[in-house]
N, C-alpha and C positions, 0 to 999 in steps of 0.2 A: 874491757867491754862486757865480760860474763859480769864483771860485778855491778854496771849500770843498769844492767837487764835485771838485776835480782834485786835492786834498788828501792825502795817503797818511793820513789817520785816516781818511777817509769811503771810500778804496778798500779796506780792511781791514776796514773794517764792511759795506762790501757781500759782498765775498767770505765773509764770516763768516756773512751773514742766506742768500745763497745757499745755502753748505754744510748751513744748518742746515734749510734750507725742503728740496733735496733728499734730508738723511736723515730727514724728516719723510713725504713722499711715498715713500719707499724703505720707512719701515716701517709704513708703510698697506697696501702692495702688499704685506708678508711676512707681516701679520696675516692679509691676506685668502687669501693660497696657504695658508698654515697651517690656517685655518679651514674650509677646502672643503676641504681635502687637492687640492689642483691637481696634476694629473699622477697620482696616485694615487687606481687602482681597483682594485675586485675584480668578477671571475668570480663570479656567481652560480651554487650549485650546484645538479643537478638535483634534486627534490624531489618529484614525479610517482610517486607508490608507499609513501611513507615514512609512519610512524604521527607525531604530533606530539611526542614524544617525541624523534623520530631527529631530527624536524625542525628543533626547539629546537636539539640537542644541535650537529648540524653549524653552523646559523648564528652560534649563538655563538661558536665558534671563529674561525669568517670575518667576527668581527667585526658580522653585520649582527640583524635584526629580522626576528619576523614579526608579524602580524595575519590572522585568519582573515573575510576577506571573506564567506562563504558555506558553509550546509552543506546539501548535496544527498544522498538515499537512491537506490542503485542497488542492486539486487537481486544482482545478482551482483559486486559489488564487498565487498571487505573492509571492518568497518568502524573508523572514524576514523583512515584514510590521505588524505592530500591528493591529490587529483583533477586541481587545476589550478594554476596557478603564475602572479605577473606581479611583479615582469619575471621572463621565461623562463629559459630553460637558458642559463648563456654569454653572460649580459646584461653590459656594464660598469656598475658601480653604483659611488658611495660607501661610506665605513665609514658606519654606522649606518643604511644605508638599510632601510626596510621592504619587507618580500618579502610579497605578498597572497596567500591560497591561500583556495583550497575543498578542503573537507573531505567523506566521505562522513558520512553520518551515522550512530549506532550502533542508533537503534530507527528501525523504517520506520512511515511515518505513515500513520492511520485515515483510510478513506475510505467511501464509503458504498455497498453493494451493490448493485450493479443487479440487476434481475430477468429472467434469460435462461429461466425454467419456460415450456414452449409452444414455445419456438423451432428452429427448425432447427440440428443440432450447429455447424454451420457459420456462422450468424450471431450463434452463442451465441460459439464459441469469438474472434471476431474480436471482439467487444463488452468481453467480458472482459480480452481481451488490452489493447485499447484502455484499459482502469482501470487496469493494471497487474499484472493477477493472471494466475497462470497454470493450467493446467487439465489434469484427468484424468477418464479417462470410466470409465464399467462399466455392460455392456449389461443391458438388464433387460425381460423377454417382456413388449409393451403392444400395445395396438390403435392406439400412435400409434408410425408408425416412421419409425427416428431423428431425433426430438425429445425435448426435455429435460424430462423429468419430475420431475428434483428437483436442487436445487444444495447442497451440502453444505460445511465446511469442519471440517477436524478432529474428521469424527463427528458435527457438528451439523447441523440443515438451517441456512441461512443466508437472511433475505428479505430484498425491498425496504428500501433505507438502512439495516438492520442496518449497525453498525461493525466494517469488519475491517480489517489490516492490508496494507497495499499489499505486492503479490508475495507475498501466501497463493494457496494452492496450492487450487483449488476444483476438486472430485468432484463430475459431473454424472453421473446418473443417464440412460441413452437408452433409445428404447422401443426394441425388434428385431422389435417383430412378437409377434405370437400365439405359444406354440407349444401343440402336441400333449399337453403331458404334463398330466392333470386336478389340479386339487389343492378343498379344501374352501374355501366362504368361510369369512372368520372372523366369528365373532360382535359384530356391532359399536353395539346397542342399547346407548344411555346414555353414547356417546361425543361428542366435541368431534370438529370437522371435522380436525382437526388430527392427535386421537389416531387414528381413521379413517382417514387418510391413512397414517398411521406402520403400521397392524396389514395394514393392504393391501398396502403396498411391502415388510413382511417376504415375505407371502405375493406377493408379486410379478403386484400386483393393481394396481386404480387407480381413483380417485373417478371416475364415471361421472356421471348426474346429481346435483343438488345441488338439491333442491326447500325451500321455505322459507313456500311459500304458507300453513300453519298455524304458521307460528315465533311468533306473539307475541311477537316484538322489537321494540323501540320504541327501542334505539340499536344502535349500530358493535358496541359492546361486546356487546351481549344477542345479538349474532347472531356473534360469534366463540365465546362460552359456550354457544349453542344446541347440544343435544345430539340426537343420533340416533332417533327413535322408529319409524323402520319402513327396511327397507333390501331390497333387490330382487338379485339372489338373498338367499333369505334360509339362516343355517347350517340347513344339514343334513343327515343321513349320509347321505342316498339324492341331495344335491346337489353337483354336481362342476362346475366350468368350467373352461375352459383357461387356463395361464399366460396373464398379458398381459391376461386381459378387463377389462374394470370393474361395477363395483358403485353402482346408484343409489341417494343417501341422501334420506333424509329427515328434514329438523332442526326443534325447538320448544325453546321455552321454559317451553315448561306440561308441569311435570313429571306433570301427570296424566294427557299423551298419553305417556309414558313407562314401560311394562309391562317393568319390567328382570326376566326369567325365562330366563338361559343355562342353553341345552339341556346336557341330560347328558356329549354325546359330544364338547363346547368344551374343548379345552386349549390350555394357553397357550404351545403349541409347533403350529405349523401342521404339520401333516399331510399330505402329499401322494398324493391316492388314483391307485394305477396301474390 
């Protein structure tokens, strides 16, 4: 046996199984540098600004990938540019590696209105802010000053949990005070609390009390439809108050407490008597 071992066939065949076990191990190690690209990387470019279009456009190039992790609305960002980047600016990556980004978004998302009417401008404006919305005022003659008598969006009024869009722009209505200059009430028998409201704040008026003690409503409903039947100043030519005052209604459901008879001198453009 020792002399097979010391043999020159069996030292040609060892040196032969040798050679062939290290170019076996030699291209293990050259599949795996190949396969990762060992030593080779790339600069990640920055991406912070770009629409996904550019985004695409330059990763391709550099060989790599991306995937949109997340999209977030910012109001004053542009929108569907990428926000945030990983890995960063000047990262070493691999070829094919994916580049994660946030994205801004193109419509900004429904939220639910809070109700800042009653409040001080100042805990209105921080309330709002706090949703996301932002705000513009316009002063308007009331017996309540500066608080907010009416919140609006695009011409509309806007209430509680109404749906609007995050970072609309809300018009608050403030009170300033009384002033000096007389104008007429308007005629507001056979009105909903709502229309009332709306014929007041032209005339730069404001619901005063709200009596309901003869409504005959029997739901939620019957008493948002409750309409007007007697109102405190009541129209008329010889009746003047001052900007800013309010006007006390009184609402039902029984349209037979309901004598719809506008006076002569009612037009449907307010008046202002100096």
């Amino acid at each position: 046996m020792f002399k097979f071992i010391r043999s020159r066939a069996f030292l040609i065949n060892l040196v032969i199984s040798s050679l062939f076990v290290v170019l076996i191990i030699w291209g293990i190690f050259k599949f795996i540098d190949s396969y990762t690209l060992h030593g080779e990387t790339i600069s990640v470019p920055p991406l912070e600004g770009l629409t996904i279009a550019e985004t695409e456009s330059i990763l391709t190039e550099k060989k790599l990938r991306y995937a949109i992790l997340d999209s977030i609305y910012i109001a004053d960002a542009d929108a569907g540019v990428v926000l945030e980047q990983n890995p960063l600016e000047n990262d070493l990556v691999k070829e094919n590696r994916t580049i994660y980004i946030t994205v801004s978004k193109v419509t900004a998302p429904k939220i639910s209105m809070p109700n800042v009417v009653d409040m001080s401008l100042r805990l209105a404006i921080g309330k709002l802010n706090s949703y996301g919305l932002k705000v513009k005022t316009k002063p308007m003659p009331s017996e309540c000053v500066n608080c907010v008598l009416r919140q609006e969006i695009n011409g509309k009024e806007v209430k509680l949990d109404d749906k609007v869009k995050k970072g609309s722009v809300v018009l608050l209505t403030i009170g300033i005070g009384k002033s000096d200059e007389k104008i007429m009430v308007p005629y507001l028998i056979g009105s909903t609390k709502e229309e009332a409201e709306n014929k007041l704040m032209i005339s730069s008026l404001s619901v005063g009390f709200s009596d309901y003690e003869n409504c005959k409503c029997e739901t939620s409903k019957d008493t948002l439809n409750a309409k007007v039947y007697r109102q405190n100043p009541i129209r008329n030519e010889n009746v003047a108050i001052n900007m800013g005052s309010s006007v006390d209604l009184y609402f039902t459901c029984d349209t037979n407490l309901i004598n719809f008879n506008p006076p002569v001198i009612d037009t449907t453009i307010t008046d202002t008597v100096k």
